[in-house]
Phi, psi and omega in degrees: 000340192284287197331296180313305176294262210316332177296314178276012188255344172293295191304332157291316178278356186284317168310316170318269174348295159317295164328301188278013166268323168308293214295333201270312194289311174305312200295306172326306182315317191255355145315309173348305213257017162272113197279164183288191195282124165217120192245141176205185165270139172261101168305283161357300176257024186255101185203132175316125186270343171254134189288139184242159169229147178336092188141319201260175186218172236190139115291137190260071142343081182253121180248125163267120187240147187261111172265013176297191170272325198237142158344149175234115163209154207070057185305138170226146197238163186197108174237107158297179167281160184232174174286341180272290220243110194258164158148228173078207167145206193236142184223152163251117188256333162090180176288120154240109193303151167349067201074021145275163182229176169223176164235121212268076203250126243194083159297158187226141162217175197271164116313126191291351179255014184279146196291159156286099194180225177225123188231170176230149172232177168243117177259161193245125191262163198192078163192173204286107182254156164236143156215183204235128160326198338140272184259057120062061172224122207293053190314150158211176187190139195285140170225140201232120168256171119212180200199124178268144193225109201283168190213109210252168202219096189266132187280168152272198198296139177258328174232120206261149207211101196245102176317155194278322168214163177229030148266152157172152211264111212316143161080009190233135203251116193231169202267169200197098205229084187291119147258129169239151161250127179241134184301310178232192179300118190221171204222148171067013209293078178297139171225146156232140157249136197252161144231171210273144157070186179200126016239149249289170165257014180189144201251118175279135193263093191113196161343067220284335191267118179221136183273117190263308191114227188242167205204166205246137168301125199075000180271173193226136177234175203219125148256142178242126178212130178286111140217159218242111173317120147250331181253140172290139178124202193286147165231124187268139177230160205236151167230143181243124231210123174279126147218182167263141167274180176309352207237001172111348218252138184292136156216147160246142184248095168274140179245103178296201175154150181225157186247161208223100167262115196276182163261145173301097190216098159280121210216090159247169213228087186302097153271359166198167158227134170216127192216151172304177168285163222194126182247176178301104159127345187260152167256140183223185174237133173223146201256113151261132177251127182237163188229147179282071198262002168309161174289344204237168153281140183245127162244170196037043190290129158271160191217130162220109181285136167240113208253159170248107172277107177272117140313095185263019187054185166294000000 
């Protein structure tokens, strides 16, 4: 019986053993699997809260998020002034632990002379990162980003856009004939026309899309689009307009406008008829005059007289 109790008090201790060596292998495992420290911006929440235009300023929403395993500290964030877009300055953020964030609120303002288009600034990241070696030994070491961040800079309307007429009539297909102007200079110049709602109120006969080309400051262009009116009422239409501005840069611009669609209505009316007196056997001529008194125009009217003649015998 003696024998037996050392044999279990061996065998306990053996288990013992195991356990903390097991449990030691774990703690290694999952120092290991600890990624380095990685700090960035997150573009996705990062956005302007204001459209700012040459002259005017905006807040700038900047989110830093650490997506590593390991802490960042003393973090300093630093957005210089640029020649467009001025404004930025320096924040001390201090640590931000694994998968945390911070959030950045910033004025910016345009340059009264700043182009329309898309400009940028940088901001400069500063802080202490860490990772873990080889044997899960805990290393740091100062690290400096930086990340550009666009900043679009909105112009006024650059294209003016007036119909040639704004009535017109359902189911009848007439031309919808834009004079336009452009304030500066634009390149590539592309137009689509879209309307509003569904279901549409006017059907485009051809393209809805047409390339006009690179166009001159102030200079006047002509858009042309055949289409047939369906619904009576307001019909709002949007023209949307592609180009390169002077600095290189793709911008689209839209211009609504609306047209007064009518119901279609042609309506005659015989005012008057006339002929000589008429014996049994003479042939004559007789006029009739009829008028259009409808709202629209009518082409290719055809007229088929039909006479009722009474036979009164002899």
């Amino acid at each position: 019986m003696e024998k037996s109790g050392k044999i279990s008090i061996f065998v306990f201790g053996v288990i013992i053993l195991l356990a903390g060596t097991v449990s030691s292998q774990m703690a290694t495992a999952s120092t290991s699997l600890q990624s380095p420290t990685q700090l960035i911006v997150n573009y996705d929440l990062t956005y302007m809260q204001d459209k700012i235009k040459p002259g005017s300023s905006g807040t700038l929403i900047i989110v830093i998020q650490n997506t590593g395993g390991l802490p960042a500290k003393e973090v300093k964030a630093i957005i210089h002034d640029t020649g467009a877009i001025g404004g930025g300055g320096s924040w001390k953020l201090g640590t931000i632990d694994a998968g945390q964030s911070r959030t950045i609120k910033t004025t910016l303002r345009a340059s009264p002379d700043a182009y329309s288009g898309v400009h940028t600034i940088t901001l400069f990241l500063d802080h202490i990162a860490y990772e873990r070696d080889e044997d899960g030994r805990l290393d740091s070491h100062d690290e400096s980003t930086n990340w550009v961040i666009p900043i679009r800079v909105y112009g006024d309307p650059n294209f003016q856009i007036t119909p040639e007429k704004d009535v017109f009539y359902t189911d009848f297909e007439e031309d919808l004939l834009l004079k336009g102007s452009v304030m500066t200079g634009a390149k590539e110049v592309s137009v689509t026309l879209s309307t509003a709602g569904s279901p549409k109120c006017i059907s485009v006969i051809g393209s809805e899309e047409q390339y006009i080309g690179d166009l001159n400051k102030d200079q006047e262009f002509t858009i042309n689009y055949a289409i047939k009116p369906a619904n009576v009422g307001i019909c709002s239409l949007s023209i949307s307009f592609e180009y390169e501005d002077e600095s290189g840069n793709t911008n689209t611009e839209v211009v609504s406008l609306g047209i007064n669609v009518k119901r279609s209505d042609v309506d005659f009316k015989v005012v008057g008829v006339s002929y000589p007196a008429l014996s049994p056997g003479d042939t004559a001529e007789i006029t009739v005059e009829i008028k259009n008194v409808g709202s629209i125009s009518a082409e290719d009217v055809s007229i088929d007289l039909g006479l009722d003649i009474e036979d009164r015998g002899v």
